[in-house]
mmCIF entry with sequence, helices, sheets and N, C-alpha, C, O atoms, coordinates in Angstrom:
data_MODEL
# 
_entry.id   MODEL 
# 
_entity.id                         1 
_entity.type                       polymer 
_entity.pdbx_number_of_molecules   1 
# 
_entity_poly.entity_id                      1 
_entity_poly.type                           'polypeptide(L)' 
_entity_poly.nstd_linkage                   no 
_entity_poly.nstd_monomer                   no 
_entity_poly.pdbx_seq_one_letter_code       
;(UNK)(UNK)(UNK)(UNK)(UNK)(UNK)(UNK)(UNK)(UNK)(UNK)(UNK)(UNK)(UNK)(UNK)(UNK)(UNK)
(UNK)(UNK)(UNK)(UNK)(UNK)(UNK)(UNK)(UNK)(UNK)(UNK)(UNK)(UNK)(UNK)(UNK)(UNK)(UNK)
(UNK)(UNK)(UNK)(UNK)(UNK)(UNK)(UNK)(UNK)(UNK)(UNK)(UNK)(UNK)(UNK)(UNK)(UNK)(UNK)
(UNK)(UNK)(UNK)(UNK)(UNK)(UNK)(UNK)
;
_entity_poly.pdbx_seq_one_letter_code_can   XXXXXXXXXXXXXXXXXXXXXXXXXXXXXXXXXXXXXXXXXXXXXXXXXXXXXXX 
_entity_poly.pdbx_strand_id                 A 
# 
loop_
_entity_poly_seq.entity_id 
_entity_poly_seq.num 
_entity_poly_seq.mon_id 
_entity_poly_seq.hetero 
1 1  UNK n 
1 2  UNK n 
1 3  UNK n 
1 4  UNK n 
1 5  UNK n 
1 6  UNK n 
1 7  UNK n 
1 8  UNK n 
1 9  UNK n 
1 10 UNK n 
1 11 UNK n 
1 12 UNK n 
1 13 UNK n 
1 14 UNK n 
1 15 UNK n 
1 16 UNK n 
1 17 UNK n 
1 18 UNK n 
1 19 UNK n 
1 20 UNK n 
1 21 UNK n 
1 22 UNK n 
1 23 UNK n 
1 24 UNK n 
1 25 UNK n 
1 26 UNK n 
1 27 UNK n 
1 28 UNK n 
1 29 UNK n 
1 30 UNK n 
1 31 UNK n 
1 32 UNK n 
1 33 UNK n 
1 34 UNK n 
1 35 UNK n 
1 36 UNK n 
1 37 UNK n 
1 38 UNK n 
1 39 UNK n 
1 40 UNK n 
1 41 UNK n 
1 42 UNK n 
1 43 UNK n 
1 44 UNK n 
1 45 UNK n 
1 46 UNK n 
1 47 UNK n 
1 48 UNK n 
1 49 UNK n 
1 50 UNK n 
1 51 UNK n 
1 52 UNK n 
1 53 UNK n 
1 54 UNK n 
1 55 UNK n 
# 
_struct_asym.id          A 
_struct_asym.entity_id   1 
# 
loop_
_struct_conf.conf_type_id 
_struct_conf.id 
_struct_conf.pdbx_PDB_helix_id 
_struct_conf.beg_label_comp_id 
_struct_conf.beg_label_asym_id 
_struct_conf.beg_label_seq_id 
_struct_conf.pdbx_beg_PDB_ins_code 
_struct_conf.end_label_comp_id 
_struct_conf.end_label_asym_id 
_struct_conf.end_label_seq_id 
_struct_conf.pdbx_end_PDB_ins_code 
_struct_conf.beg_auth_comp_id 
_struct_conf.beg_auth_asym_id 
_struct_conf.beg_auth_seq_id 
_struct_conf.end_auth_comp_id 
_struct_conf.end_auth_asym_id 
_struct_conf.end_auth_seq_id 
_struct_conf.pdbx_PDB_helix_class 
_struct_conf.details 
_struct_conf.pdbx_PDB_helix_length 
HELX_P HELX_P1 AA1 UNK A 12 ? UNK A 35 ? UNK A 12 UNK A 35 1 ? 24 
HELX_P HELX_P2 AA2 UNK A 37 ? UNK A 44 ? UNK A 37 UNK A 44 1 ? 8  
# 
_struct_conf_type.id          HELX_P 
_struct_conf_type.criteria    ? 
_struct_conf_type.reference   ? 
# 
loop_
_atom_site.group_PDB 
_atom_site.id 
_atom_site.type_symbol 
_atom_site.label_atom_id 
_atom_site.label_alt_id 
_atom_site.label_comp_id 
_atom_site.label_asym_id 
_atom_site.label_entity_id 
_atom_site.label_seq_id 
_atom_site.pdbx_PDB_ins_code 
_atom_site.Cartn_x 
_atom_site.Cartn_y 
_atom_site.Cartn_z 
_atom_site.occupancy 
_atom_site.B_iso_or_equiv 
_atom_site.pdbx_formal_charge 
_atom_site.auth_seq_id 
_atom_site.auth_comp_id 
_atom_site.auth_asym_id 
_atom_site.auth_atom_id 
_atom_site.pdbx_PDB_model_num 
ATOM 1   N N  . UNK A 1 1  ? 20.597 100.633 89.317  1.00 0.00 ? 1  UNK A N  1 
ATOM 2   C CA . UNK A 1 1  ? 21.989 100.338 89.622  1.00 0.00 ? 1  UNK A CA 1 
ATOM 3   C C  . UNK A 1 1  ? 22.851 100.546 88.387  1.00 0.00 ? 1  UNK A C  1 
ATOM 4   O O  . UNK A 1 1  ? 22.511 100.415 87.211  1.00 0.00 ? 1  UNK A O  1 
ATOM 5   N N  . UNK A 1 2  ? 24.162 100.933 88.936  1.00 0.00 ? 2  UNK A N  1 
ATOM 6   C CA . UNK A 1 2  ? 24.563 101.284 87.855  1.00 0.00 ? 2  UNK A CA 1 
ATOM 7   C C  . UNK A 1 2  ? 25.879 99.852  87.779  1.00 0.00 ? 2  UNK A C  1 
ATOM 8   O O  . UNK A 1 2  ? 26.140 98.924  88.544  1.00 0.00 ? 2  UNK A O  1 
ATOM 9   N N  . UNK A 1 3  ? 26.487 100.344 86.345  1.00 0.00 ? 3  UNK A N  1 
ATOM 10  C CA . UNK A 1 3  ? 27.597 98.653  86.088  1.00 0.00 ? 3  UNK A CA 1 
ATOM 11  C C  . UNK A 1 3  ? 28.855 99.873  85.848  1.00 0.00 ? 3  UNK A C  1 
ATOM 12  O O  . UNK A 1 3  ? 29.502 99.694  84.816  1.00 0.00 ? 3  UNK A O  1 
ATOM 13  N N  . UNK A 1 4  ? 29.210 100.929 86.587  1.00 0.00 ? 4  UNK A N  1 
ATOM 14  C CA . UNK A 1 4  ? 30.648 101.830 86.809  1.00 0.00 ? 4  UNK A CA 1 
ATOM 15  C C  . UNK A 1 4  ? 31.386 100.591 87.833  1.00 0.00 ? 4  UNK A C  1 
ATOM 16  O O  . UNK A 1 4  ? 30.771 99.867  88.616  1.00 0.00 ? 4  UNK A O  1 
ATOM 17  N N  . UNK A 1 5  ? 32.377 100.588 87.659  1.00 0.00 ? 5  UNK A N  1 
ATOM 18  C CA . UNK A 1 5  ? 33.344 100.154 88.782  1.00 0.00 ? 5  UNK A CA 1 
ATOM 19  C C  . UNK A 1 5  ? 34.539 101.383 89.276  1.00 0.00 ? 5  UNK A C  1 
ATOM 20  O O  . UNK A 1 5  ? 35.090 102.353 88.755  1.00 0.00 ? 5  UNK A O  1 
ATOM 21  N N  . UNK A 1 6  ? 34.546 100.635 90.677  1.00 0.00 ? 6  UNK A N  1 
ATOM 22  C CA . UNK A 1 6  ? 35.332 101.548 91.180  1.00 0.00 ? 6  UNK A CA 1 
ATOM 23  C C  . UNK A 1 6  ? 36.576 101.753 91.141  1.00 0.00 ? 6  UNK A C  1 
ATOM 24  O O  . UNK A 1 6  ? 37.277 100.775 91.399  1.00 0.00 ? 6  UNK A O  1 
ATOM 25  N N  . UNK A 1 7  ? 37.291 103.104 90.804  1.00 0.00 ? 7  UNK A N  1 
ATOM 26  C CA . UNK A 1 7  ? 39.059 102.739 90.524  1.00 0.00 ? 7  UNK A CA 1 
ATOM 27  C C  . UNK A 1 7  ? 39.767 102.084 91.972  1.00 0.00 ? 7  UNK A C  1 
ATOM 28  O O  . UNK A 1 7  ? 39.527 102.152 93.178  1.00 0.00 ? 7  UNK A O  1 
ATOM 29  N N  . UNK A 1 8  ? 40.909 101.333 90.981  1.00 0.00 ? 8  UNK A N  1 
ATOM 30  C CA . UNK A 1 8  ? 41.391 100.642 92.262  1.00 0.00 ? 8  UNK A CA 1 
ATOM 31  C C  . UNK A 1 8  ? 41.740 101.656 93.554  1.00 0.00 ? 8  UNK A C  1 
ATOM 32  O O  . UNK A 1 8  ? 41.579 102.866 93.394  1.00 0.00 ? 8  UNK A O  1 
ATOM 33  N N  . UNK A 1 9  ? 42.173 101.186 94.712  1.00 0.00 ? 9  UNK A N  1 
ATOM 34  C CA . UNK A 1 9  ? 42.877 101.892 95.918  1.00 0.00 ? 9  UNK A CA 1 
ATOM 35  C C  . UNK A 1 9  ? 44.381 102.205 95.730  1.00 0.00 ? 9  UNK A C  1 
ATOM 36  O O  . UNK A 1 9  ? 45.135 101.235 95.805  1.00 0.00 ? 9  UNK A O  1 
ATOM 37  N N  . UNK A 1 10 ? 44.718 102.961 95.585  1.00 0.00 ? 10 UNK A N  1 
ATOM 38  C CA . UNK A 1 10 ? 46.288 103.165 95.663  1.00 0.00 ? 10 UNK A CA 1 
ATOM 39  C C  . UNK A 1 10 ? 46.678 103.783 97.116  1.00 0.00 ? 10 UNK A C  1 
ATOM 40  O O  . UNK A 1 10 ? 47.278 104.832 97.352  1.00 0.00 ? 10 UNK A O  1 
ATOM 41  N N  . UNK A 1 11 ? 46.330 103.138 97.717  1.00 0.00 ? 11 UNK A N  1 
ATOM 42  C CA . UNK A 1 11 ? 46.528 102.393 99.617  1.00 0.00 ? 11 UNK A CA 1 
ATOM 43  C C  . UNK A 1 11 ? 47.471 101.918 99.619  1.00 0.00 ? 11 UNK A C  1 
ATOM 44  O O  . UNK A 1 11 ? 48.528 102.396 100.033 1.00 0.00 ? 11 UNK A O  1 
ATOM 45  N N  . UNK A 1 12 ? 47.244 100.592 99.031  1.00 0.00 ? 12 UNK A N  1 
ATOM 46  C CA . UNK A 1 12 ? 48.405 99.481  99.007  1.00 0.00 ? 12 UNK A CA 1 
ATOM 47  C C  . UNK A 1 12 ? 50.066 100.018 98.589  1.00 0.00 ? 12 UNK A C  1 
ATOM 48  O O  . UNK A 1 12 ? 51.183 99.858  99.079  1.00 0.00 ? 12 UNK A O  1 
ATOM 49  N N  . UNK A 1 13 ? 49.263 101.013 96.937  1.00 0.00 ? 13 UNK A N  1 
ATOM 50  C CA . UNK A 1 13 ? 50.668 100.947 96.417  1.00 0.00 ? 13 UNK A CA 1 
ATOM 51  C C  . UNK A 1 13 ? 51.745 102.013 97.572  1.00 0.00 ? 13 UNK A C  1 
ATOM 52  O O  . UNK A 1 13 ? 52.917 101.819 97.894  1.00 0.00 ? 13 UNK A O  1 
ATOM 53  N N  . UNK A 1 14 ? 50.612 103.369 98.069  1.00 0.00 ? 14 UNK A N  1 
ATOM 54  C CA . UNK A 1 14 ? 51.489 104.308 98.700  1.00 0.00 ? 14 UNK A CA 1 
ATOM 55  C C  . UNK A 1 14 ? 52.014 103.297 100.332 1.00 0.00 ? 14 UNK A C  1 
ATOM 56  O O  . UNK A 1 14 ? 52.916 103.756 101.032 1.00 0.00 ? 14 UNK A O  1 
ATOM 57  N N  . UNK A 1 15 ? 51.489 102.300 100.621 1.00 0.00 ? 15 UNK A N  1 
ATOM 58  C CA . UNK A 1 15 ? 51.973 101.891 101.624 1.00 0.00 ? 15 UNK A CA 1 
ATOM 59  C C  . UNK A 1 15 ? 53.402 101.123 101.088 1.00 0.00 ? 15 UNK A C  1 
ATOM 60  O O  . UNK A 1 15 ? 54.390 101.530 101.699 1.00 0.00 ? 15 UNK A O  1 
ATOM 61  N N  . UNK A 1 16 ? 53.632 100.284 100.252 1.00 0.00 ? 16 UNK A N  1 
ATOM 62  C CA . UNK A 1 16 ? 54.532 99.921  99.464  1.00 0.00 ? 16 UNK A CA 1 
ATOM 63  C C  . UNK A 1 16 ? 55.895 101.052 99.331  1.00 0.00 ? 16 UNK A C  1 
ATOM 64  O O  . UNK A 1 16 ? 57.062 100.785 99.618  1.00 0.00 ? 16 UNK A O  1 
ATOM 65  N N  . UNK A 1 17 ? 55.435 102.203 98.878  1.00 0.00 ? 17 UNK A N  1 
ATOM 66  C CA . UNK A 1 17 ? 56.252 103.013 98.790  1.00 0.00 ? 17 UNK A CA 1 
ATOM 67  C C  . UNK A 1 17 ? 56.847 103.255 99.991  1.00 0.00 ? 17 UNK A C  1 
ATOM 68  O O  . UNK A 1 17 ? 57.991 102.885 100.254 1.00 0.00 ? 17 UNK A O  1 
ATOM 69  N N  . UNK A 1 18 ? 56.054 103.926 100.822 1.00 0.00 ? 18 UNK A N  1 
ATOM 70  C CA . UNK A 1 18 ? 56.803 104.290 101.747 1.00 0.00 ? 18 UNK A CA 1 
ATOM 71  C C  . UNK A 1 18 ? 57.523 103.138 102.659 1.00 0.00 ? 18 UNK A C  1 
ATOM 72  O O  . UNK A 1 18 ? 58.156 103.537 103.636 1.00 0.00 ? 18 UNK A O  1 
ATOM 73  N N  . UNK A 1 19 ? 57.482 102.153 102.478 1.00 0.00 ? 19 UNK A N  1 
ATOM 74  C CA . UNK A 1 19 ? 58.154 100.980 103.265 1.00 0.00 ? 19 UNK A CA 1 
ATOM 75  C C  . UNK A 1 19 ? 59.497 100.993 102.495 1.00 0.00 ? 19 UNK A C  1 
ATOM 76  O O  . UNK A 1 19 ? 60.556 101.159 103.101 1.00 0.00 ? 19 UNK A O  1 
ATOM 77  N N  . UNK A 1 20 ? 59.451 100.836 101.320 1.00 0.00 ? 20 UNK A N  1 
ATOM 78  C CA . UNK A 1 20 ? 60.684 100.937 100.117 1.00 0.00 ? 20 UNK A CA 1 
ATOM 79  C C  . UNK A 1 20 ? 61.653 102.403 100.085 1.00 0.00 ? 20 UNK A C  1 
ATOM 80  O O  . UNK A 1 20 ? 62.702 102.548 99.456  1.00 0.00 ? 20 UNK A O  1 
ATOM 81  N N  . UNK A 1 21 ? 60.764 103.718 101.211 1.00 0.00 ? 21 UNK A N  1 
ATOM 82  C CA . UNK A 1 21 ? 61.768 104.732 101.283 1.00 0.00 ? 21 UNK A CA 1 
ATOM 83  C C  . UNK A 1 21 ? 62.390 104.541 102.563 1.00 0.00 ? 21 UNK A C  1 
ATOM 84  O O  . UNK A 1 21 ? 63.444 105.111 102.841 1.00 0.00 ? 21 UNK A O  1 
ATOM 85  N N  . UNK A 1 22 ? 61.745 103.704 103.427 1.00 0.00 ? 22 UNK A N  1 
ATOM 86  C CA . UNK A 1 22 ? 62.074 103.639 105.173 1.00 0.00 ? 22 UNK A CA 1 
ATOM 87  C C  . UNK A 1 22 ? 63.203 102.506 104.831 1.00 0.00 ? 22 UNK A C  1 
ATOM 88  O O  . UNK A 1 22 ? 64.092 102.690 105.663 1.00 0.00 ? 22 UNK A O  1 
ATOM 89  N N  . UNK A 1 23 ? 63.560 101.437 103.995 1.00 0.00 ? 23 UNK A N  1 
ATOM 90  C CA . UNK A 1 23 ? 64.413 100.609 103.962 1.00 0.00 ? 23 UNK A CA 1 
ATOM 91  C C  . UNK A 1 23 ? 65.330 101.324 102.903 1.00 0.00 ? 23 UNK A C  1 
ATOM 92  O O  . UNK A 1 23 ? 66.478 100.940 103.128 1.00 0.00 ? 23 UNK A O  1 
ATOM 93  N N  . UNK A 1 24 ? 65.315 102.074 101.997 1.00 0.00 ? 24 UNK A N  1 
ATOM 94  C CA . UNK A 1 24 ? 66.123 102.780 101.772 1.00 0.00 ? 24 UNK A CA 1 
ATOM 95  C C  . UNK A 1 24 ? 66.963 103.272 102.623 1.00 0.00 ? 24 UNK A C  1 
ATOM 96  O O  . UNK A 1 24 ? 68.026 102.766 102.982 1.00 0.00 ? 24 UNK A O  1 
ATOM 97  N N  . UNK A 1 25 ? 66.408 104.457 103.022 1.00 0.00 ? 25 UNK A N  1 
ATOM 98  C CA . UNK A 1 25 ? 66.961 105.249 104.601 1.00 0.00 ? 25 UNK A CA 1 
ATOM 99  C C  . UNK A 1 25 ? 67.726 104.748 105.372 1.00 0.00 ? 25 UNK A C  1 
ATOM 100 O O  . UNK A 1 25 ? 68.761 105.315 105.719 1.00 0.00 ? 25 UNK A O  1 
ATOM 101 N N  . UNK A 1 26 ? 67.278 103.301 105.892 1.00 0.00 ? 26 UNK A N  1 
ATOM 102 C CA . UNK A 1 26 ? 67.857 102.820 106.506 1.00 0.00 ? 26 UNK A CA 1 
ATOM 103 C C  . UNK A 1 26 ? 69.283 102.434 106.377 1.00 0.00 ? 26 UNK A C  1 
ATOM 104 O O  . UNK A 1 26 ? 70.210 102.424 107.186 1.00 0.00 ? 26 UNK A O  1 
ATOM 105 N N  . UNK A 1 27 ? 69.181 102.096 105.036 1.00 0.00 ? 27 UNK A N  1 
ATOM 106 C CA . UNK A 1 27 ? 70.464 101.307 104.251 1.00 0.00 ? 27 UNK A CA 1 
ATOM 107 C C  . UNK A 1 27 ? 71.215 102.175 103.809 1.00 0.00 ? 27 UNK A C  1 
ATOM 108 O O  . UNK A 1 27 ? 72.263 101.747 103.324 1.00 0.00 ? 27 UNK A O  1 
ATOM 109 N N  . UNK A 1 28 ? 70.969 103.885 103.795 1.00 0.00 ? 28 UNK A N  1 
ATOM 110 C CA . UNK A 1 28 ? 71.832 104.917 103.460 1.00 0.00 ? 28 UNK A CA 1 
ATOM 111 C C  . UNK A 1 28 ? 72.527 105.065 104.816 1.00 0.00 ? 28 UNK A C  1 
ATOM 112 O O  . UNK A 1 28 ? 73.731 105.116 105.066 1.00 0.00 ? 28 UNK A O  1 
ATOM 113 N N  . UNK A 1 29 ? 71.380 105.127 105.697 1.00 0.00 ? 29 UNK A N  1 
ATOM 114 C CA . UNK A 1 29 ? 72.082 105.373 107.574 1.00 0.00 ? 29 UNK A CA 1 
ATOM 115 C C  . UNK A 1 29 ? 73.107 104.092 107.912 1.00 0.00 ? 29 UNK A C  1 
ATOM 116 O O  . UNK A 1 29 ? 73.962 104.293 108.775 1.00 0.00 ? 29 UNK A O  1 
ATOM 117 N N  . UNK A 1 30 ? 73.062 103.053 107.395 1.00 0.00 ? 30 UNK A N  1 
ATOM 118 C CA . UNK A 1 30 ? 73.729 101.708 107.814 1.00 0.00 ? 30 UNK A CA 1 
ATOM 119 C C  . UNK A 1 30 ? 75.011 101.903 107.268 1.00 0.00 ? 30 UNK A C  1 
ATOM 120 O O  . UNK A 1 30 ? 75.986 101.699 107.991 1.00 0.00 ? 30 UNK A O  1 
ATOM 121 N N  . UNK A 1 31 ? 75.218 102.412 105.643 1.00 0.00 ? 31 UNK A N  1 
ATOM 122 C CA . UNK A 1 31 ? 75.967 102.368 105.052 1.00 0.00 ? 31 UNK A CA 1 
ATOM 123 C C  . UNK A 1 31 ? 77.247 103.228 105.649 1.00 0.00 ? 31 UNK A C  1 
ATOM 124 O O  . UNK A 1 31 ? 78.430 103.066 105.946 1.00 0.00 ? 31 UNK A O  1 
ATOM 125 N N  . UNK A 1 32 ? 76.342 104.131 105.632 1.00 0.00 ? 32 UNK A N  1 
ATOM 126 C CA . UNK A 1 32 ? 77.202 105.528 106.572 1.00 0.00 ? 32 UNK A CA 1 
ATOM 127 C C  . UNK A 1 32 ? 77.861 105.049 108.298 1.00 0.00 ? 32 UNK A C  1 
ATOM 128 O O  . UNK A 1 32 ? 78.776 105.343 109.068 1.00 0.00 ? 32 UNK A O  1 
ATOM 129 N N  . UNK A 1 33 ? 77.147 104.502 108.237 1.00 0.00 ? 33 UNK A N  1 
ATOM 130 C CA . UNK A 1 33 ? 77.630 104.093 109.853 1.00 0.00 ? 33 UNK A CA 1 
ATOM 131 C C  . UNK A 1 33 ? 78.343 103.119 109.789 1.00 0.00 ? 33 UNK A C  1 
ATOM 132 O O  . UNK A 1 33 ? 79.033 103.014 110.803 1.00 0.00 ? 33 UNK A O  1 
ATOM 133 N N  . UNK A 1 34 ? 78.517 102.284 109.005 1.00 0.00 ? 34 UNK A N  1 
ATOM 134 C CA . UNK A 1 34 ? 79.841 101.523 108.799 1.00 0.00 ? 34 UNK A CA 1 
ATOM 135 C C  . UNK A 1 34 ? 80.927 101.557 107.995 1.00 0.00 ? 34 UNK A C  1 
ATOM 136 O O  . UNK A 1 34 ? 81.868 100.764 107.981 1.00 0.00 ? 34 UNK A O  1 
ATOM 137 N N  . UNK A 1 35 ? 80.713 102.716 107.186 1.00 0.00 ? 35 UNK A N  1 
ATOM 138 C CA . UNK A 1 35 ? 82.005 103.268 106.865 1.00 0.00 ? 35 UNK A CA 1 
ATOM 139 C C  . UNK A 1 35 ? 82.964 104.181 107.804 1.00 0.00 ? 35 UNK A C  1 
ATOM 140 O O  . UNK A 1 35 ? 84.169 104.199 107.554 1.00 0.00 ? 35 UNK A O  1 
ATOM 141 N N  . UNK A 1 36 ? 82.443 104.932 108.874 1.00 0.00 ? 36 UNK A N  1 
ATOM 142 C CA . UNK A 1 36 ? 82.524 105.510 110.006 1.00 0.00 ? 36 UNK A CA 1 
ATOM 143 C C  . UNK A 1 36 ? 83.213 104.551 111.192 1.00 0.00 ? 36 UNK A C  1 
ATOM 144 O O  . UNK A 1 36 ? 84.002 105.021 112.012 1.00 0.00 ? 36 UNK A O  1 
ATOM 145 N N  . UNK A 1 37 ? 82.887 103.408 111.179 1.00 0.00 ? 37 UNK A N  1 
ATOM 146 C CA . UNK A 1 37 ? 83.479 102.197 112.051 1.00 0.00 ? 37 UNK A CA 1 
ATOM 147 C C  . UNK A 1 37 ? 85.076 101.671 111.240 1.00 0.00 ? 37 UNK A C  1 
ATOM 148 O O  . UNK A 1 37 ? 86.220 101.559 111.682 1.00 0.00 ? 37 UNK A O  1 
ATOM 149 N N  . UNK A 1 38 ? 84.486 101.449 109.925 1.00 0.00 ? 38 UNK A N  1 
ATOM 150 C CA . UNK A 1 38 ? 85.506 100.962 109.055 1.00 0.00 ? 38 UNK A CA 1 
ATOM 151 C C  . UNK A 1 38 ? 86.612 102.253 108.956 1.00 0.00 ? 38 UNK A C  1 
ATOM 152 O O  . UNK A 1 38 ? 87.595 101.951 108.279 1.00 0.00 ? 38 UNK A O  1 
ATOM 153 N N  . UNK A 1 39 ? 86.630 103.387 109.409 1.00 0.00 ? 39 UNK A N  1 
ATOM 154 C CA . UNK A 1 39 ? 87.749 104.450 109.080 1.00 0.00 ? 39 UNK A CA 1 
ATOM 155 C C  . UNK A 1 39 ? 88.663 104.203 110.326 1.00 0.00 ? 39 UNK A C  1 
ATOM 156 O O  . UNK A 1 39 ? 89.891 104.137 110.269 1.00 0.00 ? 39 UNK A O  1 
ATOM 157 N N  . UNK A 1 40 ? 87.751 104.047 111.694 1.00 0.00 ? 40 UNK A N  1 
ATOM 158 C CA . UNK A 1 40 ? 87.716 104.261 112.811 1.00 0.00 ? 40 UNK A CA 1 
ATOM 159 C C  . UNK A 1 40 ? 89.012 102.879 112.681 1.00 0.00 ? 40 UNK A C  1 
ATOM 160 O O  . UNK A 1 40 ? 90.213 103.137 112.608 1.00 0.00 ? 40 UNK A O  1 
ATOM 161 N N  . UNK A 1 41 ? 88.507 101.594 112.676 1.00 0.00 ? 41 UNK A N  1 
ATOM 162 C CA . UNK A 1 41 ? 89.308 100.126 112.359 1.00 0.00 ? 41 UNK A CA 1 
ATOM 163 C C  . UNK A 1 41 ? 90.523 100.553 111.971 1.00 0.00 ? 41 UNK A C  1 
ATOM 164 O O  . UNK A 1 41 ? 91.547 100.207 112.560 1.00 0.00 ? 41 UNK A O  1 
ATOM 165 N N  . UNK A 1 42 ? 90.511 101.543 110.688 1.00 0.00 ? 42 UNK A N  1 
ATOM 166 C CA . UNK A 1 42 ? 91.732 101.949 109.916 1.00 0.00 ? 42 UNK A CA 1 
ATOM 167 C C  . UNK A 1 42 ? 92.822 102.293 110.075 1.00 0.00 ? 42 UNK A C  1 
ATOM 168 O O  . UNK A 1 42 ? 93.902 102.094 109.519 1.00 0.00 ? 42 UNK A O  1 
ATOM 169 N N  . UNK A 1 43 ? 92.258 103.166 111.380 1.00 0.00 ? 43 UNK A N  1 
ATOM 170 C CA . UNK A 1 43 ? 93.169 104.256 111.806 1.00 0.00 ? 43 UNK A CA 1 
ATOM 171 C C  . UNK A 1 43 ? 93.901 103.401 112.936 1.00 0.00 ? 43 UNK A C  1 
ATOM 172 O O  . UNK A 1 43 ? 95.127 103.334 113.020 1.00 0.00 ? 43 UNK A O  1 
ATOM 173 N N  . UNK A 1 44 ? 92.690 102.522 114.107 1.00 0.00 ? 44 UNK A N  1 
ATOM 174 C CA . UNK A 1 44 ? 93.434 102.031 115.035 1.00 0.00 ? 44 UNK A CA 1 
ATOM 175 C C  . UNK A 1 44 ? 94.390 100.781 114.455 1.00 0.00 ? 44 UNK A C  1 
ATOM 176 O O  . UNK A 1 44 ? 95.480 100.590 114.994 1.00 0.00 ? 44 UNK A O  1 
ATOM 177 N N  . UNK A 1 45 ? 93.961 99.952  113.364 1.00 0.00 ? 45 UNK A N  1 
ATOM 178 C CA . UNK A 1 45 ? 95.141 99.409  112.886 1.00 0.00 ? 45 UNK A CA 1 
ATOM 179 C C  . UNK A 1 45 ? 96.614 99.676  112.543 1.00 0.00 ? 45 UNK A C  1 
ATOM 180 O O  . UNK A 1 45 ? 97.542 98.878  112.408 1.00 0.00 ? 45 UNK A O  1 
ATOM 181 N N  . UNK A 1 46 ? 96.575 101.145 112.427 1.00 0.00 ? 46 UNK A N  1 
ATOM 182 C CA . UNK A 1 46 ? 97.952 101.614 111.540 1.00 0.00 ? 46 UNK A CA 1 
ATOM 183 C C  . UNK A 1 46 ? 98.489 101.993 113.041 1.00 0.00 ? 46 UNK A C  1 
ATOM 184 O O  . UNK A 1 46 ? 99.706 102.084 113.208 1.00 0.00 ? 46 UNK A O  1 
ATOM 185 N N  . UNK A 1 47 ? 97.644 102.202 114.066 1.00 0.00 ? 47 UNK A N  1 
ATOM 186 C CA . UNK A 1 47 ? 98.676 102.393 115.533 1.00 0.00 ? 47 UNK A CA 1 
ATOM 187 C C  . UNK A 1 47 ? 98.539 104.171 115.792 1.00 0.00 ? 47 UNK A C  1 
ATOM 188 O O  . UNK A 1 47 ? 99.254 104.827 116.549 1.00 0.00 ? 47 UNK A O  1 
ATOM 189 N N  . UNK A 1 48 ? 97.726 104.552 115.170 1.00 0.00 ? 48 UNK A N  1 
ATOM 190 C CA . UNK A 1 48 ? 97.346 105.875 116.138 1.00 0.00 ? 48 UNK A CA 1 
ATOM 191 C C  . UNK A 1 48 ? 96.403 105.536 117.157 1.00 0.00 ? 48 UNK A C  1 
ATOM 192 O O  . UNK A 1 48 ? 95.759 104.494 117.275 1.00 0.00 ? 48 UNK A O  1 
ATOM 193 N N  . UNK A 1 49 ? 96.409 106.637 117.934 1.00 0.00 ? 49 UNK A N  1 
ATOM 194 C CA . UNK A 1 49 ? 95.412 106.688 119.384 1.00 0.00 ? 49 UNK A CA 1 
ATOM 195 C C  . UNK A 1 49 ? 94.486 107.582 119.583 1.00 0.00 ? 49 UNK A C  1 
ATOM 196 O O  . UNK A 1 49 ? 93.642 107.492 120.474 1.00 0.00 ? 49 UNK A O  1 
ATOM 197 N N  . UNK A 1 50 ? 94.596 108.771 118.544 1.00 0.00 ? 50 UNK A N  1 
ATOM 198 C CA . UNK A 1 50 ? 93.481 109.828 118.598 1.00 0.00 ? 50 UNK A CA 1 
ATOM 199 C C  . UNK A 1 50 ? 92.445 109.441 116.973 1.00 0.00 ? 50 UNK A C  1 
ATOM 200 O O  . UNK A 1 50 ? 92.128 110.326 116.178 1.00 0.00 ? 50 UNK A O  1 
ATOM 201 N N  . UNK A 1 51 ? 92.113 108.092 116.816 1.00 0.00 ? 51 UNK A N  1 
ATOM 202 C CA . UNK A 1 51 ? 91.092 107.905 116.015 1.00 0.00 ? 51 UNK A CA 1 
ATOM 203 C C  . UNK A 1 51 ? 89.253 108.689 115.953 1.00 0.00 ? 51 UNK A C  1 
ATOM 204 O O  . UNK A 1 51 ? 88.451 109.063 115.097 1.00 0.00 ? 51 UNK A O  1 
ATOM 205 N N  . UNK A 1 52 ? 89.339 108.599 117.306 1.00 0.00 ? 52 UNK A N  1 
ATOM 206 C CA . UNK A 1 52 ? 87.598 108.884 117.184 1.00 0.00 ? 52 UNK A CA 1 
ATOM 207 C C  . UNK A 1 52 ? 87.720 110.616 117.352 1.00 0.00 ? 52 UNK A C  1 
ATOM 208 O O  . UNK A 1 52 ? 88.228 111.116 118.355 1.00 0.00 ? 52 UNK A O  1 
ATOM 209 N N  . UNK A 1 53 ? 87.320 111.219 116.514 1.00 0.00 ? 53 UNK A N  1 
ATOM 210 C CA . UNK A 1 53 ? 87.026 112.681 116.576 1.00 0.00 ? 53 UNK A CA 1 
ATOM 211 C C  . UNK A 1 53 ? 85.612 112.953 116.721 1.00 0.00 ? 53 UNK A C  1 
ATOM 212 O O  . UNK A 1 53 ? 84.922 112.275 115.960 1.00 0.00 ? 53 UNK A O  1 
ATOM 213 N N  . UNK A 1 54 ? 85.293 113.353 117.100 1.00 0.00 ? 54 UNK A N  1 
ATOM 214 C CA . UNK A 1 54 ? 83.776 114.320 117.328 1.00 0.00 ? 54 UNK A CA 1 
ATOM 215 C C  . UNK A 1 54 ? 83.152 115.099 116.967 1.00 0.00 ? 54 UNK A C  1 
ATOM 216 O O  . UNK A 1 54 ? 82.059 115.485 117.381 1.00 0.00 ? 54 UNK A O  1 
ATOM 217 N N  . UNK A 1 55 ? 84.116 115.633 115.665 1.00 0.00 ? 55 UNK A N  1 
ATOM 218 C CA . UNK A 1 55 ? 83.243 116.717 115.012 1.00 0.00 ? 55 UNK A CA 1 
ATOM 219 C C  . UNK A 1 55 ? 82.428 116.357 114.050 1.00 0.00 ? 55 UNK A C  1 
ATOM 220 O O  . UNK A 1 55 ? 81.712 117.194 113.501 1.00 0.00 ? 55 UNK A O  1 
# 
């Protein structure tokens, strides 16, 4: 028998990661989508009626 040990798993860490890019993402998509609401608010506050565009 031998006394080598085994290198750790970097399992954990790549699972870590990718949870930390999916809540990223998320919070870039959130961000974006409520600045998009917040323009939208903007516009219908000041009293126009053609706020929501589609392009």
């Amino acid at each position: 028998m031998s006394d080598e040990e085994e290198p750790p798993s970097r399992r954990g860490a790549l699972i870590a990661m990718l949870v930390i890019l999916v809540i990223i993402a998320c919070g870039l998509w959130l961000s974006g989508m409520l600045g998009s609401v917040s323009r939208i608010q903007d516009c219908v506050m000041s009293g126009r009626t053609n706020c929501v565009s589609f392009h």
